[in-house]
C-alpha positions in Angstrom: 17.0 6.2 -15.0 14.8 3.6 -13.4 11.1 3.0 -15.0 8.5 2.8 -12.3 4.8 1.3 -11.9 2.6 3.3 -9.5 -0.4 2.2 -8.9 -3.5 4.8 -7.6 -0.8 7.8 -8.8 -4.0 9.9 -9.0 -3.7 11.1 -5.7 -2.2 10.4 -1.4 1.2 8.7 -1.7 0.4 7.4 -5.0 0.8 11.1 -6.5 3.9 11.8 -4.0 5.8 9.0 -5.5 5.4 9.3 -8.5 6.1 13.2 -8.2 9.4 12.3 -6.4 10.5 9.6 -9.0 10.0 12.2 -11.5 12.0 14.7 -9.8 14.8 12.4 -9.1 15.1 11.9 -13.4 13.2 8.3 -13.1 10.5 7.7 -15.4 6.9 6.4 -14.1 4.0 4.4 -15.8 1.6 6.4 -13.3 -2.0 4.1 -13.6 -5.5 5.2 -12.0 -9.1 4.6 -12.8 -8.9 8.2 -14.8 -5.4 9.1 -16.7 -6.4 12.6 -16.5 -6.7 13.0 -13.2 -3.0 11.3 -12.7 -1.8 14.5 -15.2 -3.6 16.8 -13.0 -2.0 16.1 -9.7 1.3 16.4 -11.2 0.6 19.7 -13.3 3.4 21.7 -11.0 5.6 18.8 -12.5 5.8 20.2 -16.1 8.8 21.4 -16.2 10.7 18.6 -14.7 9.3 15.4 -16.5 9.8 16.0 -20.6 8.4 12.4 -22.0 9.3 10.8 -18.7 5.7 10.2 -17.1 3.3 8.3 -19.1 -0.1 8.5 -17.3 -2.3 5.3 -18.0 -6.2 4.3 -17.1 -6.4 1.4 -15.3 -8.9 0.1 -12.4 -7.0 -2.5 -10.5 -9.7 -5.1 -10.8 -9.7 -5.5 -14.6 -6.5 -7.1 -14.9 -6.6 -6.7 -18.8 -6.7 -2.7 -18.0 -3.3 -3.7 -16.1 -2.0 -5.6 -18.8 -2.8 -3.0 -21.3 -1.2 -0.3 -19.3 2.3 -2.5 -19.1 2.6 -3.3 -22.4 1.9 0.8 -23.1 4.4 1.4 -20.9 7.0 -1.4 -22.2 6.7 0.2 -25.5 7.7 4.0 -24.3 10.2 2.7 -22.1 11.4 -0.5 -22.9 11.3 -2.1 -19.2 9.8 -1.7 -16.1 12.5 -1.7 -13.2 9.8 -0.4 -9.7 6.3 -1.7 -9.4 4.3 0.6 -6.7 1.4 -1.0 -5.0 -0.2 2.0 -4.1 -4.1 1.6 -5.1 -6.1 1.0 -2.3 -9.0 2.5 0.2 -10.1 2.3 3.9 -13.5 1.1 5.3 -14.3 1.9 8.5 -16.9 -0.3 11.1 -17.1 -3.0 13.6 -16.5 -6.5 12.1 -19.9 -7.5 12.5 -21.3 -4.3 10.8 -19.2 -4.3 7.9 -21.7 -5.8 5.1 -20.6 -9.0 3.1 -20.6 -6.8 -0.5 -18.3 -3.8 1.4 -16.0 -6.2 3.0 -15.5 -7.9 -0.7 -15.2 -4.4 -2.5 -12.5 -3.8 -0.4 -10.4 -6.7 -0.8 -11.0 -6.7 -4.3 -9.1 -3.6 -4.4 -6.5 -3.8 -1.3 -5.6 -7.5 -2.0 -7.2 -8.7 -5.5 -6.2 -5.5 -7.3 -2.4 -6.0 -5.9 -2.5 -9.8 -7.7 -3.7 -8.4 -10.8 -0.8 -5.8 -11.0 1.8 -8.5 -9.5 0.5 -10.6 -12.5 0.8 -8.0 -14.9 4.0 -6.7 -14.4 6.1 -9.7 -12.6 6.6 -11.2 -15.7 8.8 -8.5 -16.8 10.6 -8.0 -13.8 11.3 -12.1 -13.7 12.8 -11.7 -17.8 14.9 -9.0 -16.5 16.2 -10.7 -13.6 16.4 -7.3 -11.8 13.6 -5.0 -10.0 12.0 -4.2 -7.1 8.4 -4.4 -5.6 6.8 -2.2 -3.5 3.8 -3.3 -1.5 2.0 0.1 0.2 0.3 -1.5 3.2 -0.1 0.1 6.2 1.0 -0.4 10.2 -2.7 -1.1 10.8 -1.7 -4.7 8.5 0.8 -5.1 11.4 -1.5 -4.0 14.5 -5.0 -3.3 13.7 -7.8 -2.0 15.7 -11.5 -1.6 16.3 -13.8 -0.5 13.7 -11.1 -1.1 10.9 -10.4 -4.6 11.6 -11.7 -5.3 8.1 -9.3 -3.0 6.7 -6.5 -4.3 8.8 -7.3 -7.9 7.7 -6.4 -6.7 3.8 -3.6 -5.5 4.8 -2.5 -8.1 6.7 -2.7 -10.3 3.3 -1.0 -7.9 1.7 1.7 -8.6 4.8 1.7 -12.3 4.2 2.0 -12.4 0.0 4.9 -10.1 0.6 6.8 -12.5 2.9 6.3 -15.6 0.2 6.9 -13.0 -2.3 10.3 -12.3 -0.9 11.4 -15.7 -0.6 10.1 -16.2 -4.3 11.8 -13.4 -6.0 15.0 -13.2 -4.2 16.7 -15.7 -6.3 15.9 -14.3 -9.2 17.2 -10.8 -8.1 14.3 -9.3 -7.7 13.8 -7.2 -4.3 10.5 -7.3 -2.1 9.6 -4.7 0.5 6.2 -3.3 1.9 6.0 -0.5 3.5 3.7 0.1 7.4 2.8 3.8 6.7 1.1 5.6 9.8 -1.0 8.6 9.5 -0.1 10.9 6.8 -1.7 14.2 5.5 -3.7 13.1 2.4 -6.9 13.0 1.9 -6.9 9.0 2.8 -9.5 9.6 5.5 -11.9 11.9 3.4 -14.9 10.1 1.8 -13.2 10.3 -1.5 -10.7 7.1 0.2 -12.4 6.2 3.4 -15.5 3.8 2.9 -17.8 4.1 6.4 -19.8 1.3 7.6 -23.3 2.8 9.9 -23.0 2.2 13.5 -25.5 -0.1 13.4 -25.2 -2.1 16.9 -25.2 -0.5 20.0 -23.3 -3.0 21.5 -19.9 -1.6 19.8 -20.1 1.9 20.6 -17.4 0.9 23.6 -15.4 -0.6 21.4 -15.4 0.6 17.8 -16.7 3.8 18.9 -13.6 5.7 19.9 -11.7 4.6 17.0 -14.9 5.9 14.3 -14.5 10.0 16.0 -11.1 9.5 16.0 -10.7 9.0 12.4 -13.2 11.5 11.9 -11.5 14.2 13.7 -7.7 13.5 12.5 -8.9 13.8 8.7 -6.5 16.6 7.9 -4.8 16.4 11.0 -2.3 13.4 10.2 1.6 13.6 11.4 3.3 12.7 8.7 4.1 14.4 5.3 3.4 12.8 2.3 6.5 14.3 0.4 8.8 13.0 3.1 7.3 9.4 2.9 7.3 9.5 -1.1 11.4 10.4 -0.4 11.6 7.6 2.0 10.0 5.2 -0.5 12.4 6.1 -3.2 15.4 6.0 -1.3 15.0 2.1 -0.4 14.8 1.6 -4.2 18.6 3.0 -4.4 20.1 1.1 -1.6 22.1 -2.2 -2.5 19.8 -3.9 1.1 16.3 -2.7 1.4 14.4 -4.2 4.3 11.1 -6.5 3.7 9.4 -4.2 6.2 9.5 -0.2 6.3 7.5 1.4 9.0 7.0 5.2 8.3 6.1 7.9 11.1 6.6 7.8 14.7 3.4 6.4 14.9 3.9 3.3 13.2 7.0 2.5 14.9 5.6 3.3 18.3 2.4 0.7 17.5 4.7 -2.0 15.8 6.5 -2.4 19.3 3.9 -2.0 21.2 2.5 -5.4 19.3 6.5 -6.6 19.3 5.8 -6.3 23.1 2.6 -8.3 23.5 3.4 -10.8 21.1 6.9 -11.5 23.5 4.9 -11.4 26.4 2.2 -13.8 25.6 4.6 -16.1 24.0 6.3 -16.3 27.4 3.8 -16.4 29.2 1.9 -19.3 27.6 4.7 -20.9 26.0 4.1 -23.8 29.2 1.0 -24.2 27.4 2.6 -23.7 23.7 5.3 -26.9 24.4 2.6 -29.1 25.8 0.8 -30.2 22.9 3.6 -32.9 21.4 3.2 -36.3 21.2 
């Protein structure tokens, strides 16, 4: 049995992995703003998880919530082996409309609230000399787009702590990976997850525009199932070589080469330019 961290287990892939680390016989220190809405989304669970789920409150921006919440869970389970960055939300609008206090909300959350857990919990992981980290980020922190380019530029931190974090932790047997979800069902583009900036200059209506119906009108309409993701996330926890990078749907894989592409393309075609600059 492997002791798991989750982070926003309330709900989306948060709830789905922790609902399949439960089912495999794992136990999971499941943490969201409110512990009783964690025990809610697992209810069809009851069965299955006998003093194996321990549901905590903790908002990822108090980091001595966080702290509280591992120690709780060190003492009902005597390590922590899995930390799940799950807690996160979307914001949707052109760069210039995004407002300075929305932009910082969000990355107080997305990147900030990922710290605070890696804070929390690395210490244990680093004592034990064994565990794994998993960093929920997204394919849009690989290959944005308009009118979620703030979004995008969290999870693009989250993309770059993970690479340090790799090289960091690898010597001390501890395993890295984040993980480029596409579009899945949950409810990640309803207002509950899904912060909207106001179209507030015409000029971006080309540009950003597409992109806001677009997420309007796929909100229940996603392509990927959140159970199979949560099954794909636990599996790289039992395999002896998990990759620093795990793209999940079609979708993400088809928009990571497409940027795999350009990047190639531009390189070669201004690498004259590129290998002109020495002294």
């Amino acid at each position: 049995m492997s002791v798991w961290f989750v982070t926003g287990a309330s709900r989306g892939l948060g709830a789905a992995i922790t609902r399949e680390a439960l089912h495999r016989g794992h136990a999971v220190i499941a943490t969201a703003r409110d512990a009783a809405a964690v025990l809610r989304a697992q209810e069809d669970r009851t069965g299955d998880r006998p003093g194996r789920l321990l549901a905590a409150a903790a908002d990822v921006t108090e980091p001595q919530q966080l702290a509280a919440a591992v120690q709780e869970g060190l003492a009902a389970f005597g390590r922590i082996d899995v930390v799940v960055n799950n807690a996160g939300h979307g914001l949707v609008g052109a760069v210039e409309e995004v407002s300075d206090r929305a932009a910082r909300e969000l990355f107080d959350v997305n990147v900030f609230g990922a710290l605070n857990t890696l804070r929390a919990t690395l210490p244990t992981l680093r004592a034990q000399r064994s565990g794994h980290v998993l960093n929920i980020g997204s394919v849009g922190g690989f290959a944005t787009a308009p009118a979620v380019g703030l979004y995008g530029a969290s999870k693009f931190a989250l993309e770059g702590i993970t690479e340090a974090l790799h090289g960091e932790l690898a010597p001390l047997g501890v395993r890295v990976t984040i993980v480029e979800p596409g579009g899945f069902r949950t409810d990640f583009l309803h207002t509950s997850s899904m912060r909207t900036e106001p179209a507030s200059i015409a000029d971006y209506t080309a540009g950003a525009g597409p992109v806001r119906q677009a997420l309007a009108h796929n909100d229940g309409r996603q392509p990927g199932d959140p159970a199979k993701a949560a099954r794909a996330v636990v599996d790289i926890t039992e395999v002896p070589a998990p990759p620093l990078r795990l793209q999940l749907g079609a979708d993400s894989v088809e928009r990571v080469e497409a940027k795999l592409d350009l990047v190639r393309r531009e390189l070669d075609a201004w690498r004259h330019v590129s290998l002109s600059t020495a002294l």
